[in-house]
ROTI-161838 format. One record per residue (C-alpha): residue in three letters; x, y, z. Coordinates in pm, whole numbers, plus 32768, in hexadecimal, padded with zeros to 4 digits. Each point is the difference from the previous one (the first is absolute). Layout:
REM ROTI-161838
+---------+------+------+------+
! residuo !   px !   py !   pz !
+---------+------+------+------+
!     ALA !    X !    Y !    Z !
...
+---------+------+------+------+
REM end
This chain:
REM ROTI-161838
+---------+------+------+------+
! residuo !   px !   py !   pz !
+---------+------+------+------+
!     UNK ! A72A ! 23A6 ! 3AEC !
!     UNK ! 802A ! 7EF6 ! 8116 !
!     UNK ! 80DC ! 7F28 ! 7F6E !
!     UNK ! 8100 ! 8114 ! 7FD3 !
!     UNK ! 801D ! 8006 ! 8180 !
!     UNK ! 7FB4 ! 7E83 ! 802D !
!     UNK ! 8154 ! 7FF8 ! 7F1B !
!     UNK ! 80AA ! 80F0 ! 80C6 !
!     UNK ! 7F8A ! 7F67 ! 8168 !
!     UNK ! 8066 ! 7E92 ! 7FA1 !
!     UNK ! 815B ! 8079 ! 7F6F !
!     UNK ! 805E ! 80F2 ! 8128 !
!     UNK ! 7F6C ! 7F7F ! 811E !
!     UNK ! 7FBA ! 7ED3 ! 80D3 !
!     UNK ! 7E78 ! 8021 ! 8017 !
!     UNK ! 7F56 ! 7ECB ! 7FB3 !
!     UNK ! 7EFD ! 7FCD ! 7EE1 !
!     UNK ! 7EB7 ! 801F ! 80D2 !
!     UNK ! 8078 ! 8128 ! 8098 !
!     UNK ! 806D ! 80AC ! 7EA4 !
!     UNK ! 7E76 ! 7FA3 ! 7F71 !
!     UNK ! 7FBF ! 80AC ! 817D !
!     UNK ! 80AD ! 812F ! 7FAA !
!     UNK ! 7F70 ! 803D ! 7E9E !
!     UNK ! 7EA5 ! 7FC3 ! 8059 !
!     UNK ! 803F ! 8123 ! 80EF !
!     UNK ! 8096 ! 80FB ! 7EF5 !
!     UNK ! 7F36 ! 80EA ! 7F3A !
!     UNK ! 8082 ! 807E ! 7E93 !
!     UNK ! 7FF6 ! 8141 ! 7F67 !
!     UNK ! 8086 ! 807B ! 7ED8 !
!     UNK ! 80B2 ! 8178 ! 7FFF !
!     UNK ! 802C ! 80C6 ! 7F06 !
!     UNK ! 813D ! 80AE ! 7F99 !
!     UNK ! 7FDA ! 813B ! 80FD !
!     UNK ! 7F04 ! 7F5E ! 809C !
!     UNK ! 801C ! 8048 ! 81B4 !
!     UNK ! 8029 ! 7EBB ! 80C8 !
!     UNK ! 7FEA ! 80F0 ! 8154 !
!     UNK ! 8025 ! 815B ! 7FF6 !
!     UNK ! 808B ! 80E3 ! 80F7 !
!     UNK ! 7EFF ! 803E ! 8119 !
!     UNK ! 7F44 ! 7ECC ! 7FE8 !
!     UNK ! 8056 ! 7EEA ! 80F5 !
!     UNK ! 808D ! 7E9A ! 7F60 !
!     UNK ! 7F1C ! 7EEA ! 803C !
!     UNK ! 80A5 ! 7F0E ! 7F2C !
!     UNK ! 815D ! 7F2F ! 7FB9 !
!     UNK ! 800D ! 7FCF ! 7E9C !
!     UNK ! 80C3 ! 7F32 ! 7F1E !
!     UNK ! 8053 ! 805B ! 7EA5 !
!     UNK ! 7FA7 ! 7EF9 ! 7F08 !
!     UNK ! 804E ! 80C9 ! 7EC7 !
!     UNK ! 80A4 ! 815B ! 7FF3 !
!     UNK ! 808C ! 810A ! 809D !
!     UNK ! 7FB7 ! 80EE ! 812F !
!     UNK ! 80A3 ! 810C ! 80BA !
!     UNK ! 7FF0 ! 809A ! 8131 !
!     UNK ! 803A ! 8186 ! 8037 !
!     UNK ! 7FA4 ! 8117 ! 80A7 !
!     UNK ! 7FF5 ! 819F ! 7F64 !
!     UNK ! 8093 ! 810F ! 809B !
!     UNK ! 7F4E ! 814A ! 8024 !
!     UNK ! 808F ! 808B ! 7EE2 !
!     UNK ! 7FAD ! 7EB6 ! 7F13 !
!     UNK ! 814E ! 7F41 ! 8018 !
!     UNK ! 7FD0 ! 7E96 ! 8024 !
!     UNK ! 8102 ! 7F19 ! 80EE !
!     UNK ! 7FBE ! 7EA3 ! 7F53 !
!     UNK ! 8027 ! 7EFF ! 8143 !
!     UNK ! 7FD1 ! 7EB6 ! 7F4C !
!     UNK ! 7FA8 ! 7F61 ! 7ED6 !
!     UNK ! 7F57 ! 7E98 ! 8002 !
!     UNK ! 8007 ! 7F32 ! 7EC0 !
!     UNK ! 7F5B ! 7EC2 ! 7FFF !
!     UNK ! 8032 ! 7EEB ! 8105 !
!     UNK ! 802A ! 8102 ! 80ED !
!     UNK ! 7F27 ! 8078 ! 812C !
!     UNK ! 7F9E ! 819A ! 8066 !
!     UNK ! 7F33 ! 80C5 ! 80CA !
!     UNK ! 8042 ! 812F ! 80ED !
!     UNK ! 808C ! 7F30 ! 815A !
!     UNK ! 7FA6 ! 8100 ! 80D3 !
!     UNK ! 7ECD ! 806A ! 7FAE !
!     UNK ! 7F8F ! 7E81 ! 7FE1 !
!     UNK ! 8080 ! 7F83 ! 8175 !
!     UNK ! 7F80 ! 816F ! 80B0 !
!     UNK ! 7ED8 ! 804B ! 7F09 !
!     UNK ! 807B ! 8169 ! 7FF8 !
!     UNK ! 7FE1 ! 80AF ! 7EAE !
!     UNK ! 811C ! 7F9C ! 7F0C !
!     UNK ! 8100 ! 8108 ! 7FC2 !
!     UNK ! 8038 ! 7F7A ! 7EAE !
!     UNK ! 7F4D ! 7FAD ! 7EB3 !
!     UNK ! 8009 ! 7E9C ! 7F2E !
!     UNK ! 7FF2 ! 7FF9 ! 7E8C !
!     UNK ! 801F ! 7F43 ! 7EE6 !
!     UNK ! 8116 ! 8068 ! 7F17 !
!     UNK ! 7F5E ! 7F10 ! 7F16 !
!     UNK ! 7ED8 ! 7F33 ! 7FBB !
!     UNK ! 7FED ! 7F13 ! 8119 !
!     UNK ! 7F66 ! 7ED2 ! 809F !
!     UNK ! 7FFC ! 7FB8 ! 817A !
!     UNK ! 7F85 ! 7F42 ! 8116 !
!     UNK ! 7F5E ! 80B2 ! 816F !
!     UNK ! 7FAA ! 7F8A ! 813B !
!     UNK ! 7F5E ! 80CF ! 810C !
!     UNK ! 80B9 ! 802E ! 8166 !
!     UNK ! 7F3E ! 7F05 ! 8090 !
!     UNK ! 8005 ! 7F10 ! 7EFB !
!     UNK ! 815A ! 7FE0 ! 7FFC !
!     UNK ! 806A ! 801E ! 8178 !
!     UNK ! 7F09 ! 7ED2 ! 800D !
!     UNK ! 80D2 ! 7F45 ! 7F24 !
!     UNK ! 8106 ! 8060 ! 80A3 !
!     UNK ! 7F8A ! 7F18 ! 8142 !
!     UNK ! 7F68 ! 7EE6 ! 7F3A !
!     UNK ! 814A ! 7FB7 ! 7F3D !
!     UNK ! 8136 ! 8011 ! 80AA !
!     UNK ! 80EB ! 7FD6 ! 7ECB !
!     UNK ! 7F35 ! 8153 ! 7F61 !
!     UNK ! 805F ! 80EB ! 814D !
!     UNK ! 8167 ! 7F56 ! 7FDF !
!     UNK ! 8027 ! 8052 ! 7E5F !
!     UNK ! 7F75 ! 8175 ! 8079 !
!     UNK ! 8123 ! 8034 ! 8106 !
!     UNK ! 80E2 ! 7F9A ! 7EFA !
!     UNK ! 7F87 ! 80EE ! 7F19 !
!     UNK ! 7FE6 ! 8126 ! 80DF !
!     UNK ! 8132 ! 7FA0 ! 80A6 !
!     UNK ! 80A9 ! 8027 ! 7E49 !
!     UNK ! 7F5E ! 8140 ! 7FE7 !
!     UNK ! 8083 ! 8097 ! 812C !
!     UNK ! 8158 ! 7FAC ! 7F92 !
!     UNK ! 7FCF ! 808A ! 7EB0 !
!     UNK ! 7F80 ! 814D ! 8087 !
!     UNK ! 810C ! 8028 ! 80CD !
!     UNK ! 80F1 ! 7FB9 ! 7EF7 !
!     UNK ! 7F71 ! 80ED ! 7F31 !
!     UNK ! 7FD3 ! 810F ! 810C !
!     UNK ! 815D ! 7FE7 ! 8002 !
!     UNK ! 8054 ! 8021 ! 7E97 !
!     UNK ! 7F35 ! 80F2 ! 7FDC !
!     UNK ! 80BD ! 80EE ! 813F !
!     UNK ! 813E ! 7F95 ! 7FBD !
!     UNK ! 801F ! 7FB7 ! 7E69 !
!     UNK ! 801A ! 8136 ! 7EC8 !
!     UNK ! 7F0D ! 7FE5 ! 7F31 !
!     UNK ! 80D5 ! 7F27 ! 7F15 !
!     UNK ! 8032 ! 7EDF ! 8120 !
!     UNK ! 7E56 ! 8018 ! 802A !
!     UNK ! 7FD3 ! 7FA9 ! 7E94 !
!     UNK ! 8100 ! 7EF2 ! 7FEF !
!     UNK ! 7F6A ! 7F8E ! 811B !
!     UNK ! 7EA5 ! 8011 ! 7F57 !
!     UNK ! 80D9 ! 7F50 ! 7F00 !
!     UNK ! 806E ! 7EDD ! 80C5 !
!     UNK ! 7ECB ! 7FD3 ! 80F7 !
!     UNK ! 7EDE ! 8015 ! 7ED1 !
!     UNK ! 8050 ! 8000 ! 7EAA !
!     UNK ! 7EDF ! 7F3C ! 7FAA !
!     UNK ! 7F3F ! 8170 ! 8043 !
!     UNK ! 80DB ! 80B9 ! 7F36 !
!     UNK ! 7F33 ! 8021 ! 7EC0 !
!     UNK ! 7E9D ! 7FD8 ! 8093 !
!     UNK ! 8043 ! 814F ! 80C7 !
!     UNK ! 7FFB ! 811B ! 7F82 !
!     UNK ! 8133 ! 80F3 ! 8062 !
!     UNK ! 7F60 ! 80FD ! 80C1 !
!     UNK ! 7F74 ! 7EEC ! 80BE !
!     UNK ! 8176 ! 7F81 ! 8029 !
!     UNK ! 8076 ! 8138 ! 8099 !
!     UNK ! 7F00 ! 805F ! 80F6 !
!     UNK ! 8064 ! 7E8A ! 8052 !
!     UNK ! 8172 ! 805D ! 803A !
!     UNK ! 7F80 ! 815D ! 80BC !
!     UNK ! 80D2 ! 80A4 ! 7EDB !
!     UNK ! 7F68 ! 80D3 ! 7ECF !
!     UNK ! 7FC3 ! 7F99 ! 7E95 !
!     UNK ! 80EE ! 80ED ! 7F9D !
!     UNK ! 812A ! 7F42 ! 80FC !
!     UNK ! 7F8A ! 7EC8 ! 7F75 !
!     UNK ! 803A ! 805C ! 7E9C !
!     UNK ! 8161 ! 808E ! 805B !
!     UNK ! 803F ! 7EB7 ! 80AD !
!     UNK ! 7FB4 ! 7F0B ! 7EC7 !
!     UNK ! 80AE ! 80E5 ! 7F05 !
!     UNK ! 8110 ! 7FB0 ! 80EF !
!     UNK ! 7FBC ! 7E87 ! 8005 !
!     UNK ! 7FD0 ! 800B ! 7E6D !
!     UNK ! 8138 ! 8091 ! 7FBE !
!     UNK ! 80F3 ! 7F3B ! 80DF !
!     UNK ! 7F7E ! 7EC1 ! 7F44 !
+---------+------+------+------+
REM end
């Protein structure tokens, strides 16, 4: 499961070879299953985690059941709950695997002592957060300013390589719009093609 992030670290990053072997001998797998929680709501997140193989989401449930799907992280990508790991406050949302899935952990302190003992790691992880942030805000503001058939080309544009490993309901508590919406909205699509 290491080389999948050796890979990704030596094509995306400037981190040297002793510090990638570093950084692996730190990480600890585990395998989800499909359903299978990463962090549930409650609980406080101890870990960043890298996806080797897979797919996860993070939501949270409304009183009455409705899930608001926040992100989804397919492989070579990174989750946890941000503020619950940097305050160690109970996370406000769950992780799951929408699928079987592989990843790679490292405890709090693990990691923040990588952090210090190589410079080019802390600098790849300010990149990284620094790409999320503007993708959440760009998204925040589809989401308040776009219908619901601007969210799905959006969707469209931003990650069709998630398209057919989600399935739609999953799709459209993405968007924040219902199945029902959703369906309306490809019918739409279909028939203009």
């Amino acid at each position: 499961m290491t080389d999948v992030l050796k890979d990704y670290l030596q094509n995306n990053s400037q981190i040297c070879d002793s510090d990638v072997k570093l950084i692996c001998d730190l990480a600890v797998p585990r395998q989800l299953r499909k359903g299978e929680f990463l962090l549930e709501q409650g609980a406080i997140c101890r870990h960043k985690t890298f996806i080797a193989k897979g797919l996860l989401r993070t939501y949270s449930l409304t009183a009455d059941g409705h899930e608001h799907i926040l992100q989804f992280a397919p492989e070579n990508t990174w989750t946890l709950d941000a503020e619950s790991y940097n305050k160690t406050v109970p996370s406000k949302y769950n992780i799951s695997a929408v699928e079987n899935s592989r990843v790679l952990m490292w405890a709090k302190p693990d990691f923040d002592h990588l952090l210090l003992a190589v410079p080019a790691l802390k600098l790849f992880s300010d990149h990284i957060i620094s790409e999320n942030v503007q993708a959440t805000r760009n998204r925040l503001h589809t989401i308040l300013s776009a219908g619901p058939e601007e969210r799905y080309e959006d969707f469209l544009k931003n990650t069709p390589h998630l398209l057919q490993r989600l399935p739609l309901k999953m799709i459209a508590a993405y968007l924040g719009i219902s199945l029902k919406t959703l369906n309306r909205v490809r019918q739409a699509q279909l028939q203009r093609i």
